[in-house]
C-alpha atoms as an extended CHARMM CRD file, in Angstrom:
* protein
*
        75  EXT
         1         1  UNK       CA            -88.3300000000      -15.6580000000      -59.0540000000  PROA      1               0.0000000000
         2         2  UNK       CA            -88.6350000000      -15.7100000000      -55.3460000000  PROA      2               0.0000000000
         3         3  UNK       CA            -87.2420000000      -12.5980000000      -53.2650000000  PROA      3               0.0000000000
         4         4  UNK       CA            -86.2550000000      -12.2160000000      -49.6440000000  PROA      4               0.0000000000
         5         5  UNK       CA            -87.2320000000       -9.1200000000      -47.5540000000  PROA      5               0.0000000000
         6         6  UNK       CA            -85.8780000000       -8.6250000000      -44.3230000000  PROA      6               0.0000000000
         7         7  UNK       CA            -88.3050000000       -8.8740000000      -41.6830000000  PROA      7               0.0000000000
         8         8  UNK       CA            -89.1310000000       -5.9310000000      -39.2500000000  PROA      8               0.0000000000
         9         9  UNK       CA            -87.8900000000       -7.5780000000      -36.2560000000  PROA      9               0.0000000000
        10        10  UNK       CA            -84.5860000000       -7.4560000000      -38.0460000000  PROA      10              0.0000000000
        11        11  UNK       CA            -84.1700000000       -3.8610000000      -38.0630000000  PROA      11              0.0000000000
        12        12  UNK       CA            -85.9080000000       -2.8340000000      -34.6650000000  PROA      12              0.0000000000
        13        13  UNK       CA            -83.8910000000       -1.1710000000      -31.3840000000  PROA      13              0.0000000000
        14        14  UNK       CA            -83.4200000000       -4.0720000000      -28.9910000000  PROA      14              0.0000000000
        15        15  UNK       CA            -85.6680000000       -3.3890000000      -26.1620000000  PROA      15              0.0000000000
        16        16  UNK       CA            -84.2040000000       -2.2620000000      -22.8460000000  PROA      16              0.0000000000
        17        17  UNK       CA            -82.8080000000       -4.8770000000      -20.2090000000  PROA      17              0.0000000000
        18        18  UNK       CA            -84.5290000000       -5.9000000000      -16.6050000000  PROA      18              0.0000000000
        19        19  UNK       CA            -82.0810000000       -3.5300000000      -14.5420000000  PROA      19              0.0000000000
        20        20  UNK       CA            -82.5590000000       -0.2760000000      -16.5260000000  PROA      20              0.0000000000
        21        21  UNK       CA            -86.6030000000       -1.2760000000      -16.9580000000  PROA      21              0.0000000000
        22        22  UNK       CA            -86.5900000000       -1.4570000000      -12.9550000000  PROA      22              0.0000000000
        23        23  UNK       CA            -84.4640000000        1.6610000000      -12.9960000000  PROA      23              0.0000000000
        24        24  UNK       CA            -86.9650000000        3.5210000000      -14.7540000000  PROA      24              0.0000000000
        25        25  UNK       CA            -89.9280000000        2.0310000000      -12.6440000000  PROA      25              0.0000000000
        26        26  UNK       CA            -88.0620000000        2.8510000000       -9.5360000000  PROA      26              0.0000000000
        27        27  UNK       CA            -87.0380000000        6.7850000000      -10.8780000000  PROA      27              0.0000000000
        28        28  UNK       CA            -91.1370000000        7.2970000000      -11.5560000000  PROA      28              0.0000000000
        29        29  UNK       CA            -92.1050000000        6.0200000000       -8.3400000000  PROA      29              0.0000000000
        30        30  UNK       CA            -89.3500000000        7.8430000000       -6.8510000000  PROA      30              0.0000000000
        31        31  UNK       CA            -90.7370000000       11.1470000000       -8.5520000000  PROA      31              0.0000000000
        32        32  UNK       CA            -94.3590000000       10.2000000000       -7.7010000000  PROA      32              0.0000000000
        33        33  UNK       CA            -93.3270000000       10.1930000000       -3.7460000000  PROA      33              0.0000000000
        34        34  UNK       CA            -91.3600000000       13.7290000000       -3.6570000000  PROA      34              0.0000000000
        35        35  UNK       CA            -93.8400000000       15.5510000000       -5.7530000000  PROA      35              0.0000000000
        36        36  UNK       CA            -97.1580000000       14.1990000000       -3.9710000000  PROA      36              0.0000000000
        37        37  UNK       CA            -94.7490000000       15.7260000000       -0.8130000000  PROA      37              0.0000000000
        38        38  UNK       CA            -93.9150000000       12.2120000000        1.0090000000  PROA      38              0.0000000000
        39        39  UNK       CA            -89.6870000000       11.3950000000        2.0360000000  PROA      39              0.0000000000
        40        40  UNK       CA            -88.2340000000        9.2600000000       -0.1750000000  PROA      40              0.0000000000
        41        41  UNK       CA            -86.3660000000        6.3620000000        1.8740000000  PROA      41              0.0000000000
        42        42  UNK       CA            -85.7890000000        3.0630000000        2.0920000000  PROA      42              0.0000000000
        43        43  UNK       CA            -88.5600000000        2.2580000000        4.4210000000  PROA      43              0.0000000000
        44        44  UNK       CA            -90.9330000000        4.1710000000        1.9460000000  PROA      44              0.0000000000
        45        45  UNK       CA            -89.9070000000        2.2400000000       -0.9460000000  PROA      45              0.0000000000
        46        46  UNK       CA            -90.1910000000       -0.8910000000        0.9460000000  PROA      46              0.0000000000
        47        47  UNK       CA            -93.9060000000        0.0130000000        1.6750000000  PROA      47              0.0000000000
        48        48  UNK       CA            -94.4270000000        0.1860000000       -2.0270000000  PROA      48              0.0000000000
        49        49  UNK       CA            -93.0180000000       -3.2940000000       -2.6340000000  PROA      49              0.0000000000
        50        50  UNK       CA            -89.4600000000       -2.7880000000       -3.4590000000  PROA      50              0.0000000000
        51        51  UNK       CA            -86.8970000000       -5.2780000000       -1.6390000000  PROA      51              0.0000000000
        52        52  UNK       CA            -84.1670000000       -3.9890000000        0.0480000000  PROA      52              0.0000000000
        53        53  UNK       CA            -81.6940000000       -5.9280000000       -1.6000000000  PROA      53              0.0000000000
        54        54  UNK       CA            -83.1760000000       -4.1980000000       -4.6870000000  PROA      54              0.0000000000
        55        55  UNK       CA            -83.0680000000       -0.5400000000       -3.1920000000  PROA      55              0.0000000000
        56        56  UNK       CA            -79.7210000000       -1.1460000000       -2.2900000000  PROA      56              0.0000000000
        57        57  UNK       CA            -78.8230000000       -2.0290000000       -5.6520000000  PROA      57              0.0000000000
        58        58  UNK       CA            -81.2190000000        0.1240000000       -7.6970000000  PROA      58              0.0000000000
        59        59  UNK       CA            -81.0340000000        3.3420000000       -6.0230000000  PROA      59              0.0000000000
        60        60  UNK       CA            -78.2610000000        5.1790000000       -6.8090000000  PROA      60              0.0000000000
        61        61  UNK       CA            -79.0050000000        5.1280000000      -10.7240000000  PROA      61              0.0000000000
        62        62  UNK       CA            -82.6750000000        5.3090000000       -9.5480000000  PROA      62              0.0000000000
        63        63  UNK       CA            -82.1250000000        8.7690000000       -7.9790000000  PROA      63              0.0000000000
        64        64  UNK       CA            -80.1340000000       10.0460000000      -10.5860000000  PROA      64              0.0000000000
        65        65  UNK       CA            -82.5720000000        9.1790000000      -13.2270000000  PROA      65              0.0000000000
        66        66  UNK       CA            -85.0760000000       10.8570000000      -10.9510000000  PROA      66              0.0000000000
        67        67  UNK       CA            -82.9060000000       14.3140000000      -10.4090000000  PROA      67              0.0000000000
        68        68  UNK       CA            -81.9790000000       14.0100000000      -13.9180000000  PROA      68              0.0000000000
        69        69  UNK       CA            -85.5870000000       13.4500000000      -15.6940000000  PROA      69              0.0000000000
        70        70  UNK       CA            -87.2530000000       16.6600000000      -12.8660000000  PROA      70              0.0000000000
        71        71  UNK       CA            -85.0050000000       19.4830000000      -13.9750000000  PROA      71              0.0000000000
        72        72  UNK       CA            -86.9150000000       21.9630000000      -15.8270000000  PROA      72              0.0000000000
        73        73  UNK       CA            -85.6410000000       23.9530000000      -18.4560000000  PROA      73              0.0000000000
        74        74  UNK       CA            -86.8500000000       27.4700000000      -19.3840000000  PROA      74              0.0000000000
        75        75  UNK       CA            -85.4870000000       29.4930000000      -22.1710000000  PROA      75              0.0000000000
């Protein structure tokens, strides 16, 4: 008798898309910058090989991941 088991890839969580991966990338580095004390900017960003056409694009979710992933919570 020959049985059929579903494979693994079948029941695994799709992995993220390009945007939010370069989302995330962008909230870390963002992070990185303001706790090692340096501005975050544009020109900053661009230093550490980000486009501008993918600042302007990226950034707005970027900094709210960033704000959203640094709040601390104490009990």
């Amino acid at each position: 008798m020959i049985r059929y088991q579903a494979s693994p890839a079948d029941t695994a969580t799709p992995s993220p898309s390009c945007r939010t991966a370069l989302i995330d990338r962008m909230a870390d580095q963002m992070r990185e910058m303001a706790f090692a004390g340096q501005t975050v900017s544009t020109e900053t960003l661009t230093e550490r090989g980000w486009s501008e056409a993918a600042i302007r694009r990226l950034a707005p979710d970027a900094v709210a991941k960033a704000r959203r992933t640094s709040i601390r919570r104490l009990s």
